[in-house]
N, C-alpha and C positions, 0 to 999 in steps of 0.2 A: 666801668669802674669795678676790677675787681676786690672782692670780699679779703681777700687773702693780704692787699694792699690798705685793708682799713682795719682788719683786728686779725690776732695768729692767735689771741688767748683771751678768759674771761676775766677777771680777776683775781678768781677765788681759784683758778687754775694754777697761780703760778707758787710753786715751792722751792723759794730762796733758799732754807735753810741746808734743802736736801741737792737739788740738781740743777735750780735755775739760777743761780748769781752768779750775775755776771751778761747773765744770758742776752738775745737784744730780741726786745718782743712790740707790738705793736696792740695800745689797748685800743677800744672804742666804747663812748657812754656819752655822759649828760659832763657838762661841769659844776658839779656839789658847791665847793666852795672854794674861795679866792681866796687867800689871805697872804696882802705883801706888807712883807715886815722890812721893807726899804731894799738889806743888800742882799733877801733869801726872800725867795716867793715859792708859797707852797697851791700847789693846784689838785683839789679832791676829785678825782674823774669815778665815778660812779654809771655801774652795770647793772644788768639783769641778778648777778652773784653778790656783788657787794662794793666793795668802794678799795683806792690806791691812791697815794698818796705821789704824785708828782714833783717833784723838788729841785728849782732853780736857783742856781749861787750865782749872782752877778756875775762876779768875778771871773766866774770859770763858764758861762755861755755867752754864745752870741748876743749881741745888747739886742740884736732886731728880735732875738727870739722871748727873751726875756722881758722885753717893752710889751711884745704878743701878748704874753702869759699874763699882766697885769692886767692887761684890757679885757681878758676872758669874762663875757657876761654869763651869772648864772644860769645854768639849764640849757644852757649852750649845746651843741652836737659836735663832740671833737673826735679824731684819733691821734693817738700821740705811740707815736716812736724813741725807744730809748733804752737802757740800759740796766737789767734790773741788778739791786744792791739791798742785803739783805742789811733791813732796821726794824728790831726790837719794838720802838715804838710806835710802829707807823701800821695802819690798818693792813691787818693781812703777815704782818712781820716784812715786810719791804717795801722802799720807796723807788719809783721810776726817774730816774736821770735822763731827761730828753734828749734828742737831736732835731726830733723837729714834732709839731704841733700844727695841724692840720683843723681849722674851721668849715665842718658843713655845713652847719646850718646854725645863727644866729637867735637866740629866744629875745622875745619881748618883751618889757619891763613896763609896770611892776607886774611882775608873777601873780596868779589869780590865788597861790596859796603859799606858804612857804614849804619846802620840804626839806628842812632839818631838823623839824622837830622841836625850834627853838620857841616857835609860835604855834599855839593850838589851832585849829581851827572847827568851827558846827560841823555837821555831819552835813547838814543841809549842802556848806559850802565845798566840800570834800566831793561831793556828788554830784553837783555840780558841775565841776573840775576836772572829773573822774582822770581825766587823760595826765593831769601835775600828780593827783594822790598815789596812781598807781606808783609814782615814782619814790615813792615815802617805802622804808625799808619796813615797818610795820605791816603797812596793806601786801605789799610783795611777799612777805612770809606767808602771810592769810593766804594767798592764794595758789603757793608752791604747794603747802599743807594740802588744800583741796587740791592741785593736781593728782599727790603720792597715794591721798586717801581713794581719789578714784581709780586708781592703778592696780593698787590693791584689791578694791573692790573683783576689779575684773579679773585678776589675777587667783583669787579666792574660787572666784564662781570658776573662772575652765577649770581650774586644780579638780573641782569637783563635780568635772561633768555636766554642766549646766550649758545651753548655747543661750548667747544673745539675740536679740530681739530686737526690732521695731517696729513699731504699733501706728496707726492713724492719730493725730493730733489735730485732724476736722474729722467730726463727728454727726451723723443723722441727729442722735438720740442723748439724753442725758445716760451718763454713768450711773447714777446711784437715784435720779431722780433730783427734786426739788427745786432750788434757783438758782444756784450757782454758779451762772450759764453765761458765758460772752458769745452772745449770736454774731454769725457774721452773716453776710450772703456769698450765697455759691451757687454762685450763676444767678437761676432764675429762683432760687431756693433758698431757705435760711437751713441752716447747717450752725455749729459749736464748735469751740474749740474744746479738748477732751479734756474732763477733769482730771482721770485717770485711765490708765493700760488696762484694768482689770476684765470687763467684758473680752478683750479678745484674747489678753494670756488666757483669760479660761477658755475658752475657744481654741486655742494651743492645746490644750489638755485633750481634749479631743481628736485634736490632729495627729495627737506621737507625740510630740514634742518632748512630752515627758519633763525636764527640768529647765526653767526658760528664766533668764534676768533682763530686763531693761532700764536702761538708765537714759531718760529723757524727760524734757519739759511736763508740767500739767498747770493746767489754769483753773483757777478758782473766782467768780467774781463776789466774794465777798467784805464786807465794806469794813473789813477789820483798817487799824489805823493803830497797831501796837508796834514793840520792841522785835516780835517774833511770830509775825506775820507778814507772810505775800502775796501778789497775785500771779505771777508767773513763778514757778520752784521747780527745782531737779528732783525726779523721784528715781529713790531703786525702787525697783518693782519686782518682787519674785513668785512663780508661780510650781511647785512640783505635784505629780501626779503621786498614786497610789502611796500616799501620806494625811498625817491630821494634823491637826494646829500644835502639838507638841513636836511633831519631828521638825515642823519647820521655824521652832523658836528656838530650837537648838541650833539649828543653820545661820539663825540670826546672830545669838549672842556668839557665836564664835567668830562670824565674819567680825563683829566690832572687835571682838578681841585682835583677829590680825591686823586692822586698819589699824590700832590704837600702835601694837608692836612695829609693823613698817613704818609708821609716823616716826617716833620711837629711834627706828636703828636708822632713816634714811633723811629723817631733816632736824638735825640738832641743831643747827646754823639757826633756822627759822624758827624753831622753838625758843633758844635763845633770844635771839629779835622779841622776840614775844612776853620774854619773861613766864612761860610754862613750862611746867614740869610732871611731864604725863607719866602716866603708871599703868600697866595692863589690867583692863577690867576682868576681875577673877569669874570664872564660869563653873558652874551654872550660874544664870540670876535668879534671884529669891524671886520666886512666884508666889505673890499674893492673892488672893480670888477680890471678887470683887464685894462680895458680903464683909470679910475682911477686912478691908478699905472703909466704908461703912461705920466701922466698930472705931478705928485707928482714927478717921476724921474728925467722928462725933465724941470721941473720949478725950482729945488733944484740943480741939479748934471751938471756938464760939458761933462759927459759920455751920449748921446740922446740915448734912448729908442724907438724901433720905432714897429708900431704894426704888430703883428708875430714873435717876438724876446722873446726870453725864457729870464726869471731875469739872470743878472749876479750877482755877489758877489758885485759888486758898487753898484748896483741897489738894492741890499737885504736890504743891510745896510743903503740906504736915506732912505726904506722907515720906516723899521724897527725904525731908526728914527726920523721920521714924527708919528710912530705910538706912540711911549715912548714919546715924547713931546705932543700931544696931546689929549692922553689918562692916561697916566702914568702907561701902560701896556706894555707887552713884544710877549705877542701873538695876532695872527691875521690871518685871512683867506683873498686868494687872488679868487674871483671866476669868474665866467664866461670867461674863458679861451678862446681862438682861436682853433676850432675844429681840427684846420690840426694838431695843435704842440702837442696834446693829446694823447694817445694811441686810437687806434681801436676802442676800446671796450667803448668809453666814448660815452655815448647819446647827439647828437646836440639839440638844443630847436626847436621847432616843426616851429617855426612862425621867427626864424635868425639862420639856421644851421650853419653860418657862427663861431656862439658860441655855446660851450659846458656846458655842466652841472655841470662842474668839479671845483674842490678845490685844491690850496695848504692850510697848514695851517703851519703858520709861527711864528718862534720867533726872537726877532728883528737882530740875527745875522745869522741863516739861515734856511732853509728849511728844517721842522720836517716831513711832512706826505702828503700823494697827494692822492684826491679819487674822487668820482664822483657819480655821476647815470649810471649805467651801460646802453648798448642796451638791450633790450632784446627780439629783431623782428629778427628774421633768415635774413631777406633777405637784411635788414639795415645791422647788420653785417657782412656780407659776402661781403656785397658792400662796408663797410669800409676797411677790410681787404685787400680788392683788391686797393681800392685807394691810400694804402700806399706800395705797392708794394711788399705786401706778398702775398702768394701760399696758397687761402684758403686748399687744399689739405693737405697742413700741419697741418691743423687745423680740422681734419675733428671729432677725438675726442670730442673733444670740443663742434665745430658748433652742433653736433647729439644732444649735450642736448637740445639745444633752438627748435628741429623740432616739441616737443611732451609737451609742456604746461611749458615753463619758464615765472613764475613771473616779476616784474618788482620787482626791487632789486639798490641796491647801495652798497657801500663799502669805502673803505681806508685801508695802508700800512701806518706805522710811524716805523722809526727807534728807535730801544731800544738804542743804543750807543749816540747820537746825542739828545734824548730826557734828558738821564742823562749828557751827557756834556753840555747843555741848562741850565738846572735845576742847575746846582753846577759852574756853569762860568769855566768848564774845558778846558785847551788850547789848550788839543790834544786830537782828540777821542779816540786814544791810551789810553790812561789812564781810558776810560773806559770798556775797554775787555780786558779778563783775558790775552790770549796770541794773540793778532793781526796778522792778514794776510793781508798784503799789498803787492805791489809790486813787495819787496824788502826784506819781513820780510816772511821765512815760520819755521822756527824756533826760540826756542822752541815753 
């Protein structure tokens, strides 16, 4: 069966108005929707691009073809062959005139969900179904978006010299320590899956590497059960040498600003689908410290902030909106952290170690990305490690790099899920990974 005998074109390929009427093209999709008005039947054949409108005059086709076209059961697997003819009205500015209509594959009735949009359906039953919902123009946009937004990503990072990565995703040892740990067995041995990249991009750092991105899975097993939270997520992860925690929040807020711009110029189809209307986030972002933060939660909010207390979700949102009042932006960096509430690995400032080097960077509903200036003194780290109640001996991998000429270096971690639920105002990060691992959800 060749490809070429089942579709020549996408939908959203074809341009009536300019060089294709007339044209004879062959689509292939789903069948959207049937509607026979007695002596005209219209057949909505729907793509990966968008939808075409199919249109039978009794009178002027073959009855056997036409009898076909009525019996078309929704979600059906067709190709149709025909005649394109430019109409104004009709999805796309033209409708297909057939010769002939082609059944692959038959769907089952009733449908586990509808996909026209006519009927809502849970998110529960959406997810479920995953294999109908992708077929909704809605979730298809969400997930073009997240294609272009990771395109960009990478396209950003070589512009600027950075190589990509791949890092281990079973692990000896914890990343950061504590319990947020899915043990498996490996082999005769329990082994983890990695929370995070960061132990070996710094380890990179040591190697040359010099400026490193990764974009792949991390596991978290924590029992969160919210809007914007998971347990498997796409992290970017970036690591550069002979820098500090401001060179590489400048790398940060810029990279968003490109994602936001190529969204922008290369999927307005899907922005529309979406009803968003995105705007380039202006650069620099406001850096606020975190004493700062402090001030703006406890002068705003009834909920007191007090210092060495991590943001809570009441506290994201004053300030998030202190910072959209203000500014009339949506992102922002919170810095100079409290060294204890950091990971290990964060560098204290030489002259108040009391604070760290470190960044979240924020949008105004919650927390996209957390980085810092790394240690990069053997015997500073080792002393952190031990302060927080971890067995440097777990770490001894690791510790080895920094014995024999580690750089001074910085980095950051940003969620890919949470970055595009930001971006598109989506209300569950569910809706932006293809099949979510929560909790409560390991199927499909």
């Amino acid at each position: 069966m060749s490809l070429a005998n089942l579709r020549t074109h996408y939908t959203a390929d074809i341009k009536p108005d300019k060089v294709d009427n007339g044209q004879k093209v062959t689509l292939a999709g789903w069948v959207h929707e049937v509607r026979d008005l007695g002596g005209i039947c219209f057949v909505v054949l729907r793509d990966r691009e968008g939808k075409a409108q199919v249109t039978l005059v009794k009178k002027k086709v073959d009855k056997e073809l036409f009898d076909a076209a009525r019996r078309l059961v929704r979600e059906s697997v067709i190709s149709v062959t025909g005649t394109v003819k430019f109409e104004e009205k009709a999805p796309n500015g033209y409708e297909l005139l057939p010769d002939e209509i082609s059944v692959l594959n038959v769907a089952g009735s009733p449908l586990p969900m509808d996909t026209t949009g006519k009927v809502e359906a849970e998110l529960d039953t959406r997810l479920d179904s995953r294999f109908i919902d992708l077929r909704r123009a809605e979730t298809t946009a969400v997930f073009k978006i997240r294609h272009e937004s990771l395109q960009a990503i990478r396209e950003y990072f070589v512009k600027h010299n950075f190589v990509e990565t791949a890092t281990p995703k079973v692990v000896a040892t914890a990343t950061e320590g504590g319990t947020a740990l899915f043990p498996i067995t490996y082999f005769d041995r329990e082994a983890f899956l990695n929370q995070s990249p960061q132990l070996f991009k710094q380890i990179l750092m040591s190697g040359g590497f010099d400026r490193v991105f990764e974009i792949g899975p991390i596991f978290r097993a924590e029992e969160h059960d919210t809007r914007r939270h998971l347990n498997e997520a796409t992290s970017i992860d970036v690591e550069v040498s002979f820098a500090d925690h401001f060179d590489v929040m400048e790398i940060l807020e810029n990279l968003v600003a490109y994602v936001y711009m190529r969204v922008i110029e290369n999927c307005k189809s899907s922005l529309e689908v979406l009803g968003v209307d995105l705007k380039v986030p202006k650069t620099p972002f406001l850096k606020l410290t975190y004493d700062e933060v402090i001030e703006i939660i406890n002068s705003r909010c009834e909920e007191k902030m007090h210092w060495g207390d991590d943001l809570g979700t009441l506290g994201e949102h004053t300030v998030g909106d202190y910072v959209y009042e203000t500014t009339g932006e949506s992102h922002y960096f919170i810095i100079d952290w409290p060294t204890e509430i950091k990971p290990f690995y964060a560098m204290p400032y030489e002259d108040r170690p009391e604070f760290s080097k470190s960044f979240d960077m924020m949008h105004r509903t919650m927390e996209l990305s957390s980085g810092a200036q790394r240690i990069h003194i053997p015997s500073l780290l080792k002393s952190r490690i031990e302060s927080q109640g971890l067995n440097p001996d777990g770490f001894e991998f690791y510790l080895k790099a920094f014995e024999y000429g580690m750089p001074p270096h910085a980095g950051w971690g940003m969620g890919c899920e949470r970055f595009v639920m930001t971006m598109l105002g989506t209300d569950n990060i569910r809706d932006t990974v293809l099949f979510p691992r929560d909790r409560r959800r390991l199927s499909p």
